[in-house]
VEXKOLDO-888952 format. One line per field, with one value per residue (C-alpha): x, y, z; residue number from 1. Coordinates in nm, 2 decimals. Layout:
N
u = c(X, ...) .
v = c(Y, ...) .
w = c(Z, ...) .
num = c(NUM, ...) .
END
This chain:
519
u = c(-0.60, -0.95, -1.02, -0.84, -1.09, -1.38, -1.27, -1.25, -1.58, -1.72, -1.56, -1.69, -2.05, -2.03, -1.86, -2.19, -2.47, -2.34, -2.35, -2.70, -2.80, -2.68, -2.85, -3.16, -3.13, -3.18, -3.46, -3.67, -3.76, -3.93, -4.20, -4.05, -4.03, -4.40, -4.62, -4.87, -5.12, -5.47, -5.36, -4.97, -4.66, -4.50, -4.22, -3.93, -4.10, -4.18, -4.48, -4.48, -4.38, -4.67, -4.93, -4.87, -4.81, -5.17, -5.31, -5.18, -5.28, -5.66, -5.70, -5.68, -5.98, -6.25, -6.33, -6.68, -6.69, -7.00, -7.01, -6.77, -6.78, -6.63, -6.64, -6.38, -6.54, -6.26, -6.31, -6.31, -6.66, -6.78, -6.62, -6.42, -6.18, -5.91, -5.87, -5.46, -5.39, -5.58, -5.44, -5.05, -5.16, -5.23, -4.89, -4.69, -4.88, -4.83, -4.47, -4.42, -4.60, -4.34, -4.03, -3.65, -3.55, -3.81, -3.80, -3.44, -3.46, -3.71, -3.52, -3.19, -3.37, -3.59, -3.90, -4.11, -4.16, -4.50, -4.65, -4.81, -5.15, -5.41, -5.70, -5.85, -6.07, -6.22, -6.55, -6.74, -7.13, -7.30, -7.57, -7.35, -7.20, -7.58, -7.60, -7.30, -7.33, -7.71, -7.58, -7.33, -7.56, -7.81, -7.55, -7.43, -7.79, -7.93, -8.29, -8.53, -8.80, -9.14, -9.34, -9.44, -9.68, -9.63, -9.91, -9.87, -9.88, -10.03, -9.76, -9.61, -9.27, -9.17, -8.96, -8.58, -8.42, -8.18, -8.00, -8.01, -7.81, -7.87, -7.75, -7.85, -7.70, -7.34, -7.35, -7.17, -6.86, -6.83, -6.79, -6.60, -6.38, -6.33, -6.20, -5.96, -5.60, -5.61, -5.98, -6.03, -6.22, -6.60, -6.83, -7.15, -7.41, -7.60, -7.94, -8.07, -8.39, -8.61, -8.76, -9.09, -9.38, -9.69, -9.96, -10.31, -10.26, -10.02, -10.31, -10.57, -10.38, -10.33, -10.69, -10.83, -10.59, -10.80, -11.12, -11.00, -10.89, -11.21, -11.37, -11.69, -11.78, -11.67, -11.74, -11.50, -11.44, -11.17, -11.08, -10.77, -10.96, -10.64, -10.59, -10.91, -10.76, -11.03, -11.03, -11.25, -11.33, -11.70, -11.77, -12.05, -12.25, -12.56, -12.60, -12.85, -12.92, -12.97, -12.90, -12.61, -12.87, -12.97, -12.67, -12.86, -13.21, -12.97, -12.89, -13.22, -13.31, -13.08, -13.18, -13.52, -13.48, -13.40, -13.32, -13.16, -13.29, -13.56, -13.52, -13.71, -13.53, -13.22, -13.33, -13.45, -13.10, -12.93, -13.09, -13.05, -12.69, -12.61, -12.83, -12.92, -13.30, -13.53, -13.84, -13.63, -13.54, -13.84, -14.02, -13.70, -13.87, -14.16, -14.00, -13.84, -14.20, -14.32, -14.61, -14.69, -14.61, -14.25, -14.37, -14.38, -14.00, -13.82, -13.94, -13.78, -13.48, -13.47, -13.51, -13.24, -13.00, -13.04, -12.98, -12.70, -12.57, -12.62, -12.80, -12.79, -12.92, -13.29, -13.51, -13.90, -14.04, -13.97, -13.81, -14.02, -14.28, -14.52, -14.37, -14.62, -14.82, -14.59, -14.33, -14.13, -13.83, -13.67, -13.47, -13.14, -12.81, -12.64, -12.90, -12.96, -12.63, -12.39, -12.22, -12.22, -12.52, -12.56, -12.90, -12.98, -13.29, -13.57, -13.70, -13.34, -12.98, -12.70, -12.32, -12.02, -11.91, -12.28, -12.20, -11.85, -11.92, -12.20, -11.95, -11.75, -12.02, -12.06, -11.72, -11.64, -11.96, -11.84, -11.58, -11.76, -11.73, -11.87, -12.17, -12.41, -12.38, -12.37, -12.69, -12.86, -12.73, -13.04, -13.08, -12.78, -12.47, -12.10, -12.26, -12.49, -12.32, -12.03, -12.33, -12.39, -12.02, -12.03, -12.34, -12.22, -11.89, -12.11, -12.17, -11.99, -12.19, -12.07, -11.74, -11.62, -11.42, -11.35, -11.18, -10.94, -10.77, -10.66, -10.91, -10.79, -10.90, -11.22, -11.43, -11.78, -11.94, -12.27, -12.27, -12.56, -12.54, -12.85, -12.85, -12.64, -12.42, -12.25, -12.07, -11.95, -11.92, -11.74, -11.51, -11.13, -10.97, -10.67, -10.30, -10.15, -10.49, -10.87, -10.99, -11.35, -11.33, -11.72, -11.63, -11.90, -11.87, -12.12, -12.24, -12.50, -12.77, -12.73, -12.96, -12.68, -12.36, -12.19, -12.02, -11.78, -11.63, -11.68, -11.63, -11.27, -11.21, -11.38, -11.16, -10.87, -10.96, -11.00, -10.67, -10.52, -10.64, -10.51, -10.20, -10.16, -10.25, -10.04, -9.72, -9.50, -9.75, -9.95, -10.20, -10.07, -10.30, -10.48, -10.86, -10.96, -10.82, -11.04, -11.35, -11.30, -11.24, -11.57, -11.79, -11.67, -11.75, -12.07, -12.23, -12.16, -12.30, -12.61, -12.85, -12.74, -12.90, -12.87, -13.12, -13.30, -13.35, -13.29, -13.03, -12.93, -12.58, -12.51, -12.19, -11.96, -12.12, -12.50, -12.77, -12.97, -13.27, -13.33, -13.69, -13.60, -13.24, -13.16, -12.89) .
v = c(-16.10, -16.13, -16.17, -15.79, -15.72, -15.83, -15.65, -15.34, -15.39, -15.48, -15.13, -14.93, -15.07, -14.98, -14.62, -14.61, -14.70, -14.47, -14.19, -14.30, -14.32, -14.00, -13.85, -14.05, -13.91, -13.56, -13.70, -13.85, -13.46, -13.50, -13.68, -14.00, -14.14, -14.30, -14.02, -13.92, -13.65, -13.62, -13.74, -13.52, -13.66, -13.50, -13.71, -13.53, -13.21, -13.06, -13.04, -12.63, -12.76, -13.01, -12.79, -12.51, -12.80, -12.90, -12.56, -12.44, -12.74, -12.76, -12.36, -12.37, -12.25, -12.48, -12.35, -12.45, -12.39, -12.41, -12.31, -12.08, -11.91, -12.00, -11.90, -11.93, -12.08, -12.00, -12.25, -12.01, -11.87, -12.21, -12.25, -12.50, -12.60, -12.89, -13.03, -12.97, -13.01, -13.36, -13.46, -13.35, -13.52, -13.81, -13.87, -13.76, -14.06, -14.30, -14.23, -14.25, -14.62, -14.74, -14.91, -14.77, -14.98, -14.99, -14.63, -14.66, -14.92, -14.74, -14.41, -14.61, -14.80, -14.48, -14.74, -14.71, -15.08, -14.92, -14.63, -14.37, -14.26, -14.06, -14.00, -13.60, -13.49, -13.16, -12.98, -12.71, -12.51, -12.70, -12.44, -12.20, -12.44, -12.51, -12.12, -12.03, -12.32, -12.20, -11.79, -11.96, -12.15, -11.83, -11.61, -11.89, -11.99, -11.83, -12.00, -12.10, -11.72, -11.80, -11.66, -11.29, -11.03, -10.66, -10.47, -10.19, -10.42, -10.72, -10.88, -11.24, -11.33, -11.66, -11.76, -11.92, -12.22, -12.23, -12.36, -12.38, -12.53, -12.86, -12.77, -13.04, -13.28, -13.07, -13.05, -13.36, -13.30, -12.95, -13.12, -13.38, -13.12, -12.93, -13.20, -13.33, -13.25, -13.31, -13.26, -12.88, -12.82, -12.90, -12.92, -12.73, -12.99, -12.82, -12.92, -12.77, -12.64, -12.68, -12.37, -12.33, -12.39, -12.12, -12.24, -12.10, -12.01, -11.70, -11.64, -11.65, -11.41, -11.16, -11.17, -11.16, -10.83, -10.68, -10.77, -10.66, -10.32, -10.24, -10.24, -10.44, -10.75, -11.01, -11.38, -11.57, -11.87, -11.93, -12.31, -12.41, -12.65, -12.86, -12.97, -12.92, -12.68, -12.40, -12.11, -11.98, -11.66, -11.65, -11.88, -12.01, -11.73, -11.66, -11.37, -11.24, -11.44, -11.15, -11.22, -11.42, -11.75, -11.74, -11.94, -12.25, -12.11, -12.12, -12.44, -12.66, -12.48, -12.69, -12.98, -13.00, -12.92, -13.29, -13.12, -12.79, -12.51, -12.34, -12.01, -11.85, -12.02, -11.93, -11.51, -11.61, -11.76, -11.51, -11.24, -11.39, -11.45, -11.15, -10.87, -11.00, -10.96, -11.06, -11.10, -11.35, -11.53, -11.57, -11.69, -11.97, -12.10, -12.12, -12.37, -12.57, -12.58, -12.67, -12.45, -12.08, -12.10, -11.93, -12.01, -12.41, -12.36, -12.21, -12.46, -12.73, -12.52, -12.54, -12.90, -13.01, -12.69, -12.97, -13.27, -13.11, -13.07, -12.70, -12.66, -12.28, -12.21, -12.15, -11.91, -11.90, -11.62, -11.49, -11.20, -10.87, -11.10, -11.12, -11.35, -11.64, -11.67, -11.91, -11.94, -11.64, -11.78, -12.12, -12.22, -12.34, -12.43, -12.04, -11.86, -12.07, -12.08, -11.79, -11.56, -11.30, -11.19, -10.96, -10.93, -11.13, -11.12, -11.39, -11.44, -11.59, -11.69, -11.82, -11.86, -11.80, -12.17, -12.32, -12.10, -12.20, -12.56, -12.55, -12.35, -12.65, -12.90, -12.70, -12.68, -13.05, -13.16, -12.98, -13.21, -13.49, -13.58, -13.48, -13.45, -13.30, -13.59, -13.84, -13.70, -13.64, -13.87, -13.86, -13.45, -13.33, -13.34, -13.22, -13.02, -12.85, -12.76, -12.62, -12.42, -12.28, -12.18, -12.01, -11.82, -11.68, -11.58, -11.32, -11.14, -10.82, -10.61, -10.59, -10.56, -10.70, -11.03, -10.90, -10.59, -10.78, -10.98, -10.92, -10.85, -11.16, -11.40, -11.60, -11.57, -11.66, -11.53, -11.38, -11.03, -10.93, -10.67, -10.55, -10.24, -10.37, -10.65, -10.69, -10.98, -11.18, -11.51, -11.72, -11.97, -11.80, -12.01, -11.82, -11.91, -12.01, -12.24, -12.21, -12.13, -12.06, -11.70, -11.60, -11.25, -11.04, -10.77, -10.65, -10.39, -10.50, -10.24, -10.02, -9.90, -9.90, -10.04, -9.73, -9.88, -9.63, -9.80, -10.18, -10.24, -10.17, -10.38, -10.70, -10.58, -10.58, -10.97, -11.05, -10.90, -11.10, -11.39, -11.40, -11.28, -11.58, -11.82, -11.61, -11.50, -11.55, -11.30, -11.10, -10.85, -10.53, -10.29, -10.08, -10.14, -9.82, -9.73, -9.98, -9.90, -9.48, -9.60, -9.82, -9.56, -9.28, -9.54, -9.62, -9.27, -9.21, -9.61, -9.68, -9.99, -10.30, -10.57, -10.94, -11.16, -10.99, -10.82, -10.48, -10.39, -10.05, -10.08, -10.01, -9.80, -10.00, -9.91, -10.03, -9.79, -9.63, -9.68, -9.95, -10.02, -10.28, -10.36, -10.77, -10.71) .
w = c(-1.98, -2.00, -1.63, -1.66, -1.94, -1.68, -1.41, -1.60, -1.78, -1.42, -1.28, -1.58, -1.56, -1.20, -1.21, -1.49, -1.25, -0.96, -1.21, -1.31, -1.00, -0.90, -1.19, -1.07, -0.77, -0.90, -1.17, -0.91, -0.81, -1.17, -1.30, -1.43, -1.75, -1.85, -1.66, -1.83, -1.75, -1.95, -2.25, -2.19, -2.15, -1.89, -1.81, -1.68, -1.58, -1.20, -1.11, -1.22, -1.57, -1.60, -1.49, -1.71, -2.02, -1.93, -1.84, -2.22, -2.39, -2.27, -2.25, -2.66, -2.84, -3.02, -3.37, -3.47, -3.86, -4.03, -4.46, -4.46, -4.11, -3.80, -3.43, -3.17, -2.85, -2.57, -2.27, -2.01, -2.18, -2.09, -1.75, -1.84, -1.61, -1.51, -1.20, -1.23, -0.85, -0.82, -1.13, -1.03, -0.68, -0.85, -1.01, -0.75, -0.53, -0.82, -0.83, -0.44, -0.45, -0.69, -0.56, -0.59, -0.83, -1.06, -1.10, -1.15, -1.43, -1.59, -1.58, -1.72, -2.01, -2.07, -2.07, -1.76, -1.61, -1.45, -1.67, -1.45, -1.59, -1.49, -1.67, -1.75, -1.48, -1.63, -1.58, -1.78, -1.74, -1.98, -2.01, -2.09, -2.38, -2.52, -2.51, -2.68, -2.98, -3.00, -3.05, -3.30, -3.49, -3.52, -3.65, -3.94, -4.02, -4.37, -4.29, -4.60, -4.61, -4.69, -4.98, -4.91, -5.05, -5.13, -4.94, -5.22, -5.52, -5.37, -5.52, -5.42, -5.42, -5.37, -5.06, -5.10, -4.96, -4.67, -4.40, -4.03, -3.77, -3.58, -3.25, -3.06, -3.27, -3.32, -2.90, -2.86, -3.08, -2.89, -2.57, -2.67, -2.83, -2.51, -2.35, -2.64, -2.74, -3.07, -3.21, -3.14, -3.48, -3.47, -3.81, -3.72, -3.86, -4.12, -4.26, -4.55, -4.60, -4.88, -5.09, -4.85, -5.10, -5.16, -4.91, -4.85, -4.50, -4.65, -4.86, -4.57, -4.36, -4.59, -4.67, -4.33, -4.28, -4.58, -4.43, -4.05, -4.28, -4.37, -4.08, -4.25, -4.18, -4.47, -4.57, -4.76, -4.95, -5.19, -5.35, -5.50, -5.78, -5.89, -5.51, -5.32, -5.04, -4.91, -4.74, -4.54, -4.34, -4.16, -4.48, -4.26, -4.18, -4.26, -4.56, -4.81, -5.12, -5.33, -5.73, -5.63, -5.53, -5.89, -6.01, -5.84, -6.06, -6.34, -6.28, -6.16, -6.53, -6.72, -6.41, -6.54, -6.94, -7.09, -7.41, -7.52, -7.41, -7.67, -7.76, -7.48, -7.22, -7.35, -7.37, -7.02, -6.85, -7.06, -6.93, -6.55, -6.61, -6.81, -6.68, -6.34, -6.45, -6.15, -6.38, -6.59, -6.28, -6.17, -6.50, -6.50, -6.14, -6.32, -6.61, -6.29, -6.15, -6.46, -6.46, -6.40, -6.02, -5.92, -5.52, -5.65, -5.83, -5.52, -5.29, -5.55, -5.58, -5.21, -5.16, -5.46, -5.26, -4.96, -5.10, -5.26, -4.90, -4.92, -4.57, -4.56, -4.93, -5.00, -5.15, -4.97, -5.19, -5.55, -5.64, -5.56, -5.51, -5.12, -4.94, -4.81, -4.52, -4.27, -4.46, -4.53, -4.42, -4.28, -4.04, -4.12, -3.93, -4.04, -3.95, -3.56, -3.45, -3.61, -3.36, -3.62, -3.77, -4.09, -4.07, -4.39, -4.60, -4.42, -4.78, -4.97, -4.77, -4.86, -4.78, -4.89, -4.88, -4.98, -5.33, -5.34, -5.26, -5.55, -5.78, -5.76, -5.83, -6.15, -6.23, -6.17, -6.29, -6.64, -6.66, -6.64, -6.27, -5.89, -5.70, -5.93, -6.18, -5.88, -5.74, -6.08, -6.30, -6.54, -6.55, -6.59, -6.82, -6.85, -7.15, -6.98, -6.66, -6.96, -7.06, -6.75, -6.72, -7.01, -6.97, -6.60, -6.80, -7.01, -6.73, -6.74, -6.49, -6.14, -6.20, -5.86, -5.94, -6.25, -6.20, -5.95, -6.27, -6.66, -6.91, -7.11, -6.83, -6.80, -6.53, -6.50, -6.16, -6.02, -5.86, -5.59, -5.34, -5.12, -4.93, -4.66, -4.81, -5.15, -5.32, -5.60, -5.71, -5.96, -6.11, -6.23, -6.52, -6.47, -6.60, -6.27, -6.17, -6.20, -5.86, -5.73, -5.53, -5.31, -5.16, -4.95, -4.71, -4.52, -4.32, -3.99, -3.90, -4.14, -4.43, -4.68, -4.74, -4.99, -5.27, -5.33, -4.96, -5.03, -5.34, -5.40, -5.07, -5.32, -5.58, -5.44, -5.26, -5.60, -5.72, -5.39, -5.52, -5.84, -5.78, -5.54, -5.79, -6.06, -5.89, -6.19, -6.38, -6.16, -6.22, -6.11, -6.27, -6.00, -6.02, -6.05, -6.36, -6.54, -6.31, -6.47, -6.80, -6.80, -6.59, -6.87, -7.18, -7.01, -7.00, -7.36, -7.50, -7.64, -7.46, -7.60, -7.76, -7.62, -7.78, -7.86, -7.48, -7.51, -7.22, -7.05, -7.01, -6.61, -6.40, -6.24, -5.91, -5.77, -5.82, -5.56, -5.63, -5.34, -5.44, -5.70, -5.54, -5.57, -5.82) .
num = c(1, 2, 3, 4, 5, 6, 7, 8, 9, 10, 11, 12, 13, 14, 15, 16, 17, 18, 19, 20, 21, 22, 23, 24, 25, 26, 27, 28, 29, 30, 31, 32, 33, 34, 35, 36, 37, 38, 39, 40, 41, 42, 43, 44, 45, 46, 47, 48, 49, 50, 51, 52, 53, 54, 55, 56, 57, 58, 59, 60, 61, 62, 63, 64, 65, 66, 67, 68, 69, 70, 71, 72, 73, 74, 75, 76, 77, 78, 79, 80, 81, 82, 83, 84, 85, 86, 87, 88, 89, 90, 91, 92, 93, 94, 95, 96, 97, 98, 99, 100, 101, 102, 103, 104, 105, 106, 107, 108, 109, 110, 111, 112, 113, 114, 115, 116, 117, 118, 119, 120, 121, 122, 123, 124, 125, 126, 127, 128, 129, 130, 131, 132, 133, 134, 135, 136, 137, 138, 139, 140, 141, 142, 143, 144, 145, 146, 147, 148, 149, 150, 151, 152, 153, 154, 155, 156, 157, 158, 159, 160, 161, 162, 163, 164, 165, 166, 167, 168, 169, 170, 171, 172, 173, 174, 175, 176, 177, 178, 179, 180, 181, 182, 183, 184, 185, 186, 187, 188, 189, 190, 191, 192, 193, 194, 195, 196, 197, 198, 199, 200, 201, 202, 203, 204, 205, 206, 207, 208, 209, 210, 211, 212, 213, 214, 215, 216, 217, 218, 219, 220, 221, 222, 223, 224, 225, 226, 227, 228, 229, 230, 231, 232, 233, 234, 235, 236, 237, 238, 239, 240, 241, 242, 243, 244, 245, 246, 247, 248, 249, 250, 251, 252, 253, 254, 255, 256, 257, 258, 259, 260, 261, 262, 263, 264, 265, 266, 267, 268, 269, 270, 271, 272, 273, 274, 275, 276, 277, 278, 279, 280, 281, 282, 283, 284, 285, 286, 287, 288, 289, 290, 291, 292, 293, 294, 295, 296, 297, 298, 299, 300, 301, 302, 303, 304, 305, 306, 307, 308, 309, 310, 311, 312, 313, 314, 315, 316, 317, 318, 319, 320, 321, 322, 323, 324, 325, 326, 327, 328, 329, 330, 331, 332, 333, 334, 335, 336, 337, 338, 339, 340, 341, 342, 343, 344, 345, 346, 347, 348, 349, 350, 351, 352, 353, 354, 355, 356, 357, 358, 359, 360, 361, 362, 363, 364, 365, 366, 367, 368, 369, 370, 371, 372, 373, 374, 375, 376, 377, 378, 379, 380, 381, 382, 383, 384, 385, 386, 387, 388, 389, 390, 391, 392, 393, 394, 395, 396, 397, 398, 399, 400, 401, 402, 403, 404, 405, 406, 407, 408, 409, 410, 411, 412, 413, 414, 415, 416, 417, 418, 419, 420, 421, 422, 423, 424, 425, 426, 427, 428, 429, 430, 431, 432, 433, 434, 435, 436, 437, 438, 439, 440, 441, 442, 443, 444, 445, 446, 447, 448, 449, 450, 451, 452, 453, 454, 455, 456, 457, 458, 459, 460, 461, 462, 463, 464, 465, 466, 467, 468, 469, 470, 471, 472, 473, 474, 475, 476, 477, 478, 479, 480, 481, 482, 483, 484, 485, 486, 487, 488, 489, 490, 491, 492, 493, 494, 495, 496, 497, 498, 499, 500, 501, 502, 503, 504, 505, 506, 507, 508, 509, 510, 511, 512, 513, 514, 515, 516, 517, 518, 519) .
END
């Protein structure tokens, strides 16, 4: 009985394997079991099947998402191509190498005994890939704006943060994903970008566009006093000293007084400061010469300008005054070596960053600290360089500076404007910052420089300024209105009285009388 079973099991097992292997037969047409293509299995397909499995699978789009937005990169945008008939080839040459019977045992036990694998062989126009992620990225960035001004208004706006796109660091995961079954979604990497801070180059340009506007030629310096950061725009040039040089005669005043002033210095500086008198200016050079000699007081005011570091500031003659045999004017590194010349007046120069450099001496020096009080430690205090401060911030003619920001705000500058060149300059203790601000535009070979032209170019510099320094509150008020509204109040007031110094209240523009003109 059971050598019957045997038999029988012995003719079933074998009536099996000739059906097996009759169905292997047909199989071995196929692939067999095991084979896999680029990451497919393609076991059991022709060669027709598996090429259009593979073909499908790596012809799928990549999606590149980045915040929200995505992009469909096809592969055929990129070239990309398999190499299907070296891959097929391939397999079809692994599967002849193998023997009968291992293909067969593998095909009964549906476990291959020797896989078949061949690896992706692929290709794509990696230019064309960096040029497509680089289009993609551009169209999802929302990049960080800067700060921006009105033109109208001269009104700042601050700028916003953003985001842009690091392409060359998302490049890898797209060509990866091209040649991948199963990552096909890329994250474009994003990096954020900060809100971009106000910065003085902004300031600078749009300045230099007013300037460039007016067709004159200006001289610039602006300082940012909480930080130290300048501008400057032909701050080196040479220029007239005009009444603007007598903020340093204001100053080697309260140099060379060890106590408070007495009462006729003070009608003197106020009358410097606050009426631009030259007479007064000149009897303060004779208290620094300490003696009836203005000639003796601007040669010390000269030398204290240079050890001060203030090269290109001196005064050789008095106001309205001959100048000297030999010595009507000096030398200095401006005046030698500028490619722009403004014709300035031999007797008193300047420039815009000696004044705004000094400015700042006074300034710091008010607050108990800088290089006035470093270099005269003995003849001059934080009081009186306060006192000088608020002298200058009396001055209410030559409304340059002043008509550029609110009537509410202090500012304590020096005007001066000669036939050819006019200018301002001063200290702003504005909300947003105190700043120093030395504006002059000029005019080169010509007899006069006509106020009605340069003067609301200064105003609006000023108005620039401010509103720079003041963008959350800025002073929008055309300067014209205020320059009718004090011309009209002017011609109906009567002179005023300062100390005692009986004073003809002036218009807001110069007057034309250029015999007596170092305002």
């Amino acid at each position: 009985m059971v050598k019957k079973l045997l038999i029988l099991l012995l003719i079933i097992c074998g009536v099996y394997l000739l059906r097996e292997g009759w169905y292997y037969l047909e199989f071995r047409k196929l692939l067999p079991v095991g084979t896999e293509i680029a990451g497919v299995d393609v076991a059991g397909m022709t060669l027709e099947e598996a090429g259009e499995r593979l073909t499908e699978l790596y012809s799928r789009p990549v999606y590149i998402d980045g915040r929200g937005e995505q992009v469909e990169l096809d592969p055929l945008d990129v070239n990309f191509q398999i190499d299907l008939n070296g891959m097929l080839n391939e397999a079809v040459q692994a599967h002849a190498e193998q023997e009968w019977w291992q293909g067969f045992i593998g095909y009964v036990l549906n476990r291959p005994l020797t896989p078949i694998t061949v690896d992706l062989v692929a290709h794509h126009d990696d230019g064309r890939l960096v040029d497509f992620v680089t289009i993609a990225a551009d169209n999802m960035d929302d990049p960080a704006e800067p700060p921006t001004v009105n033109p109208e208004t001269m009104q700042f706006t601050e700028g916003k943060a953003g985001y842009s796109a690091d392409v060359e660091a998302t490049l890898p995961a797209v060509r990866n994903a091209l040649y991948s079954l199963d990552e096909r979604d890329v994250e474009l990497i994003i990096v954020d970008e900060p809100q971009p801070a106000f910065n003085l180059e902004l300031l600078h340009d749009v300045l230099e566009r007013q300037i460039e506007a007016s067709g004159l030629i200006g001289s610039l310096f602006i300082m940012d006093l909480q930080t130290g950061e300048e501008i400057a725009i032909n701050a080196d040039i040479a220029l007239s000293g005009m009444s603007i040089v007598k903020i340093p005669i204001m100053l080697e005043l309260f140099r060379v007084v060890d106590d408070v002033l007495n009462v006729d210095q003070q009608k003197l500086l106020n009358e410097t400061a606050i009426n631009s008198g030259n007479y007064s200016a000149n009897l303060l050079l004779d208290v620094v010469a300490g003696q009836d000699n203005a000639y003796l007081g601007v040669d010390i005011l000269t030398q204290s300008m240079q050890r001060l570091g203030l090269a290109n500031t001196f005064i050789t003659t008095p106001y309205e005054e001959p100048p000297r045999p030999n010595r009507a004017t000096l030398a200095t590194p401006a005046n030698t070596n500028s490619e722009i010349l403004t014709d300035p007046d031999p007797n008193m120069q300047t420039t815009a960053e000696d004044m705004g450099a000094l400015l700042a001496m006074v300034y710091d020096c008010s607050r108990g600290g800088g290089a006035l009080l470093a270099a005269y430690p003995a003849q001059l205090t934080p009081n009186e360089c306060q006192q000088l401060i608020d002298v200058l911030s009396l001055n209410v003619e030559g409304n340059l500076i002043r008509y550029g920001i609110p009537e509410n705000v202090k500012v304590a500058h020096k005007h001066g404007w000669a036939t050819n060149t006019h200018g301002d300059a001063g200290i702003v203790f504005s909300p947003g910052g105190d700043y120093i601000i030395v504006e002059y535009l000029t005019l080169p070979g010509s007899d006069w420089l006509v106020a009605d032209f340069s003067f609301p170019v200064l105003r609006d510099m000023s108005r620039i300024v401010y509103n720079y320094f003041n963008h959350d509150d800025p002073f929008l008020k055309d300067p014209l209105e205020k320059v009718e509204a004090d011309s009209a109040e002017s011609e109906d007031s009567e002179p005023l009285v300062e100390n005692d110094i009986e004073v003809e209240v002036e218009s807001a523009e110069p007057v034309t009388d250029t015999t007596n003109f170092n305002n």
